[in-house]
C-alpha positions as CSV (number, residue, x, y, z in Angstrom):
1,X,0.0,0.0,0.0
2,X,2.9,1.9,0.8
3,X,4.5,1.8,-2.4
4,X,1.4,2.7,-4.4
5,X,0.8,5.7,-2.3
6,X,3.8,6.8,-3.1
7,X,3.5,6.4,-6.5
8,X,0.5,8.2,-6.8
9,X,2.1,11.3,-4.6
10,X,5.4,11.2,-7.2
11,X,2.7,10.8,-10.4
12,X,4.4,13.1,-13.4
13,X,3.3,16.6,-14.2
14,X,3.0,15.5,-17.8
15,X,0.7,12.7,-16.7
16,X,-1.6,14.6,-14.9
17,X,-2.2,17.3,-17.5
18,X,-2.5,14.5,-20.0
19,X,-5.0,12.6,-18.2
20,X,-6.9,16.3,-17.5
21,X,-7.3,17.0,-21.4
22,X,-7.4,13.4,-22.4
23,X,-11.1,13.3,-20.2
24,X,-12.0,16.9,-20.9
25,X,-12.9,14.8,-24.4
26,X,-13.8,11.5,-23.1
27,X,-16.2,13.1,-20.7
28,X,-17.6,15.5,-23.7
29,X,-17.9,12.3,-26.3
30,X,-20.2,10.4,-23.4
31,X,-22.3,13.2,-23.0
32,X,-23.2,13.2,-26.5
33,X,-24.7,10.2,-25.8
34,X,-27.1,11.5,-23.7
35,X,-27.4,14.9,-24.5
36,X,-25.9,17.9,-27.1
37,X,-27.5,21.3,-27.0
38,X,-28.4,21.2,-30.3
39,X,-29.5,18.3,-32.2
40,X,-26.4,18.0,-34.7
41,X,-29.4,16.7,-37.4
42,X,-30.7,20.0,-37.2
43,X,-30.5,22.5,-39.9
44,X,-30.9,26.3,-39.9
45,X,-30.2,28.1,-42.6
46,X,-31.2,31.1,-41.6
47,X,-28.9,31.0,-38.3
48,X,-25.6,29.9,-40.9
49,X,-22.5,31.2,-39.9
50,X,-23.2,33.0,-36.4
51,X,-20.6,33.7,-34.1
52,X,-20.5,32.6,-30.5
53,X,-23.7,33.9,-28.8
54,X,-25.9,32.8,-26.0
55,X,-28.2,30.4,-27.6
56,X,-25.2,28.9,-29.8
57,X,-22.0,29.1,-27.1
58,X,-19.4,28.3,-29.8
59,X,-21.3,29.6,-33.0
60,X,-22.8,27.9,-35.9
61,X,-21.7,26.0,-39.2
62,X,-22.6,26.8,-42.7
63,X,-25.5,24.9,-42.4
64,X,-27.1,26.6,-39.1
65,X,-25.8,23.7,-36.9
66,X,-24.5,24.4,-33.7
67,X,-21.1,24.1,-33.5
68,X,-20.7,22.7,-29.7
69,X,-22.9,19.9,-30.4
70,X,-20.8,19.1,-33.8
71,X,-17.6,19.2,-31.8
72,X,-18.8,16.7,-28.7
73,X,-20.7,14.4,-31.1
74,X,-17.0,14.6,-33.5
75,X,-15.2,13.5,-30.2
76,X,-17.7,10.5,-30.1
77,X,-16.5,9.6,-33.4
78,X,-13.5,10.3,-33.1
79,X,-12.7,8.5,-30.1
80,X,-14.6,5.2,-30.8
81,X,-12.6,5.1,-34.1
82,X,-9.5,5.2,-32.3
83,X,-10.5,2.5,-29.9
84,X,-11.4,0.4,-31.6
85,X,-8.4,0.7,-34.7
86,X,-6.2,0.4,-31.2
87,X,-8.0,-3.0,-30.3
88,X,-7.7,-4.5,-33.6
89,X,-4.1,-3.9,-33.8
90,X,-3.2,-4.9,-30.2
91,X,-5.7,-7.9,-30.7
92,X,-3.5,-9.1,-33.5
93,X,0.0,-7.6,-33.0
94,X,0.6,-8.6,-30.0
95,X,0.2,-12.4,-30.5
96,X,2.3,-11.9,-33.5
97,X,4.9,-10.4,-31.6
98,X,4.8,-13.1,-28.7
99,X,4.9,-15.6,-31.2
100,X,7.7,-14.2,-33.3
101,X,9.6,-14.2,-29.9
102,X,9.1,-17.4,-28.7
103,X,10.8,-18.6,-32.0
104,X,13.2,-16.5,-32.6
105,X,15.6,-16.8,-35.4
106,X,13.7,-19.1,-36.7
107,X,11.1,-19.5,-40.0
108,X,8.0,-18.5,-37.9
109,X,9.9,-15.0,-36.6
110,X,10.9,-14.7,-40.5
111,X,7.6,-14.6,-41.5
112,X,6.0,-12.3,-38.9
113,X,8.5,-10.1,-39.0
114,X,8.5,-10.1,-43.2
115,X,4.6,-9.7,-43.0
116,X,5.3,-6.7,-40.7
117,X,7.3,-5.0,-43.5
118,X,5.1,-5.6,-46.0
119,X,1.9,-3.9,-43.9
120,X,4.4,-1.0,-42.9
121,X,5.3,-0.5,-46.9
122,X,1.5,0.7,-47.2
123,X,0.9,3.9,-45.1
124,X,-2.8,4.3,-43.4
125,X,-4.7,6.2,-46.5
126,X,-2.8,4.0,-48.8
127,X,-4.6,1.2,-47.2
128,X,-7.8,3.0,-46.8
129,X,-8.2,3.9,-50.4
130,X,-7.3,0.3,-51.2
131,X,-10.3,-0.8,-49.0
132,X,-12.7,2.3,-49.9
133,X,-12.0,1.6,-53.1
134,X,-13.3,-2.1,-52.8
135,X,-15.9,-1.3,-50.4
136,X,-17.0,2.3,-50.4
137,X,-15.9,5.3,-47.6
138,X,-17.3,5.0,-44.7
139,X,-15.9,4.9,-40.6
140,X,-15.6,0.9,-40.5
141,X,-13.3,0.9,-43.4
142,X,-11.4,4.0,-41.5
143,X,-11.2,1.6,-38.3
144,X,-10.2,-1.1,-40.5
145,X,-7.4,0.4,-42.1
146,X,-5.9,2.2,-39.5
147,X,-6.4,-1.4,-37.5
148,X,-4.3,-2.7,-40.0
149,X,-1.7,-0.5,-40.0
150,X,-1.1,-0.1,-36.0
151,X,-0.9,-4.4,-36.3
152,X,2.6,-4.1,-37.2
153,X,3.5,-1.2,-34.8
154,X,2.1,-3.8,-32.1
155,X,4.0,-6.8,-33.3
156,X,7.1,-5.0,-33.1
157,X,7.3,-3.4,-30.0
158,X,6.0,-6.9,-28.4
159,X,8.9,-9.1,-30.5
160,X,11.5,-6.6,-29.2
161,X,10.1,-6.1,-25.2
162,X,9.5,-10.3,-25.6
163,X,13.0,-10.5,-26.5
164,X,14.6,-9.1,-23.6
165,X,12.2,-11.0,-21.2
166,X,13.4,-14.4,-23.0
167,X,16.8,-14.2,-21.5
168,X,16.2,-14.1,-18.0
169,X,16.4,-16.7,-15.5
170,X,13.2,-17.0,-14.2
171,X,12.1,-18.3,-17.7
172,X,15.1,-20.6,-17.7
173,X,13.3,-21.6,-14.4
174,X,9.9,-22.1,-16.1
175,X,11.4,-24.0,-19.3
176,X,13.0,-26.4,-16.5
177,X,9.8,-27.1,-15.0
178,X,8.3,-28.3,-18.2
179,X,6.4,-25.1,-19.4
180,X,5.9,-24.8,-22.9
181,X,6.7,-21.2,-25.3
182,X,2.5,-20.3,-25.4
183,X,2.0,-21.2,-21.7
184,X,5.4,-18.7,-20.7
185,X,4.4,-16.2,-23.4
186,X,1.0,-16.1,-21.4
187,X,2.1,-16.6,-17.6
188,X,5.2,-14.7,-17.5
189,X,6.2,-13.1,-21.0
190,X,2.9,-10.8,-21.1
191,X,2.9,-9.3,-17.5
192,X,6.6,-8.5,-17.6
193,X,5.6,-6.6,-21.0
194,X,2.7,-4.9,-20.1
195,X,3.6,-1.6,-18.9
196,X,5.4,-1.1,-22.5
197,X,2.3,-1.8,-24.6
198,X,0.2,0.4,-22.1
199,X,2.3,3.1,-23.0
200,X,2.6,2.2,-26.8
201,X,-1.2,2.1,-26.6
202,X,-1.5,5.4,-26.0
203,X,1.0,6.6,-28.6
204,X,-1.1,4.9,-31.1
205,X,-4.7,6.2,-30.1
206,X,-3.2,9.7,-30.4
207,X,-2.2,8.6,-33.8
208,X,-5.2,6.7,-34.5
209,X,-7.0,10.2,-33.8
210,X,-5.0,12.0,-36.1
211,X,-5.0,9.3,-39.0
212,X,-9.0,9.3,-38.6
213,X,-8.8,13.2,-38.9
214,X,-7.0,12.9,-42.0
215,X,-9.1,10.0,-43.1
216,X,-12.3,11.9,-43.2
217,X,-10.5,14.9,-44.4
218,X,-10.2,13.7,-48.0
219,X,-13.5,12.1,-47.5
220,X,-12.6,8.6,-46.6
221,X,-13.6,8.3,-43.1
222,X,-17.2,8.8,-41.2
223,X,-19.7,9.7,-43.8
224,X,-22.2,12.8,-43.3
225,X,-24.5,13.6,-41.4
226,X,-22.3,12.0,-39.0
227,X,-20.3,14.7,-37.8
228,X,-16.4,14.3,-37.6
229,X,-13.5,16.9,-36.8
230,X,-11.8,15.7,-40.0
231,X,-14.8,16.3,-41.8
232,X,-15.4,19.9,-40.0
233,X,-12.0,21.1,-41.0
234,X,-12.7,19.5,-44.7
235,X,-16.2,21.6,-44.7
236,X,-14.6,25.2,-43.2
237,X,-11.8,25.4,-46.0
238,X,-13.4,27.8,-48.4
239,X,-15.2,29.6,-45.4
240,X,-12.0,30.1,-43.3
241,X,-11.3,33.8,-44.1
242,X,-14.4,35.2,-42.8
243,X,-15.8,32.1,-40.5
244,X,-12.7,31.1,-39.1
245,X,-14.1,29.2,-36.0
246,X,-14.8,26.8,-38.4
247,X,-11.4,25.8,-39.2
248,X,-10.1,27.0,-35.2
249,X,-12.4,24.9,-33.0
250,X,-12.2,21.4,-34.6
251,X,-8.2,22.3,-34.9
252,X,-7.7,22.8,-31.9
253,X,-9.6,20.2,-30.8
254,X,-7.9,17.4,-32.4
255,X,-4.7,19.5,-31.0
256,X,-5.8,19.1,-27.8
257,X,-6.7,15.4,-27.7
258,X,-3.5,14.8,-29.6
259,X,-1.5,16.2,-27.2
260,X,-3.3,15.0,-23.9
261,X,-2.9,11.5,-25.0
262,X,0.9,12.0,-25.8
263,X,1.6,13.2,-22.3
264,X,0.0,10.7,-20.6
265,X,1.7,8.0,-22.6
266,X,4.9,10.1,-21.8
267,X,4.0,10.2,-18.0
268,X,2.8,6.2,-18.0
269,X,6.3,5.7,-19.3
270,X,8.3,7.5,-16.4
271,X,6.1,6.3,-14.0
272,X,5.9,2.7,-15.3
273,X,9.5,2.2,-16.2
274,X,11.5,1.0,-13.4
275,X,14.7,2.2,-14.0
276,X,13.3,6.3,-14.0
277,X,11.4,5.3,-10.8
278,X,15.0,4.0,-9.3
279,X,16.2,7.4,-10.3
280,X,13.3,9.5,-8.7
């Protein structure tokens, strides 16, 4: 209990202000569930292009929508795009990467690791204009191709953290006793690793974020009248010199979430790795 307390007491600044903005959004995308103060559905012509007022806090689109409702229900999507991407890559990388590791040098490492070079020679909208292409634009295909490309990210950092586990003596220990590569990958190779991919995880929602930004930004990710920051910014280009909030708010919003997620990977890592706790 001790040594938790204290952990908590010595948790980095960077952490804290990263957690802070990382659930200013979080808390504003579950809202949306339950509640926006304007329906985002709504159109008003007549109210287009109003600047922060009472009724409409953070001003209106070109469409008469209110632009605080687009923004919390465009954290919704963005968000839940990013999970989910994250999942799919974790789900699959990090069994690569444990598997990889477990037999190392050998034909099975080869081909993970080749396969993970070939995903990797494809960036993100390479791979989501291959799949739109097939099957249309839309914010599955956007989860699915940025899924696919944080797979390899995942199997790498697991092969390499794996690696280092591998030579240590209490595996020797569990080899002796008759445990088999799956069962040590699973008992003792994952929890020594798990602080890394925590922190790894966090690195690629950021990035899963931006890539879903960009995504709907050429008009590949979440379709309208789903609202989505990429697709704000997209919408705001022509309007930018005299509606500029347009082009500010879902900016800085991305900015914002971009950067809270990066400092609380940043202060996962000092606080989870051992060696900058020794020298604290």
């Amino acid at each position: 209990m001790r040594q938790v307390t204290s952990a908590f007491v010595k948790m980095p600044t960077s952490l804290i202000v990263g957690i802070m903005l990382t659930s200013l959004f979080l808390v504003a995308a579950l809202v949306s569930f339950l509640w926006t103060p304007h329906a985002v559905e709504s159109l008003n012509i007549a109210a287009r292009l109003q600047p922060p007022s009472g009724d409409h806090l953070l001003g209106t689109d070109h469409f008469g929508r209110d632009m605080l409702s687009m923004l919390m229900v465009g954290a919704r999507t963005s968000i839940a795009v990013a999970i989910v991407a994250v999942g799919i890559g974790m789900g699959l990388g990090v069994p690569l990467g444990l598997l990889a590791a477990a037999h190392r040098g050998g034909w099975l490492d080869d081909l993970v690791m080749r396969g993970n070079d070939l995903v990797f020679a494809f960036p993100s909208l390479v791979i989501a204009i291959l799949i739109t292409a097939v099957f249309g634009p839309s914010a599955f295909n956007a989860i699915l191709a940025i899924g696919i490309f944080n797979m390899p990210v995942f199997a790498r950092v697991t092969r390499g953290s794996a690696l280092a586990v591998w030579t240590q003596d209490f595996i020797l220990a569990a080899r002796v006793s008759g445990k088999g590569a799956a069962r040590i990958s699973v008992e003792h190779i994952l929890p020594n690793i798990a602080n890394v991919l925590i922190v790894q995880g966090t690195i690629q929602f950021s990035l899963g974020i931006l890539a879903e930004a960009g995504l709907s930004y050429v008009g590949l990710g979440a379709q309208p009248p789903l609202p989505s920051w990429g697709r704000m910014l997209a919408d705001s280009q022509t309007m930018i010199s005299f509606a500029p909030h347009l082009a500010v708010l879902p900016g800085l919003a991305i900015i914002a979430t971009v950067l809270g997620l990066n400092l609380t990977g940043d202060g996962l890592r000092d606080l989870l790795d051992p060696r900058l706790r020794r020298q604290r």
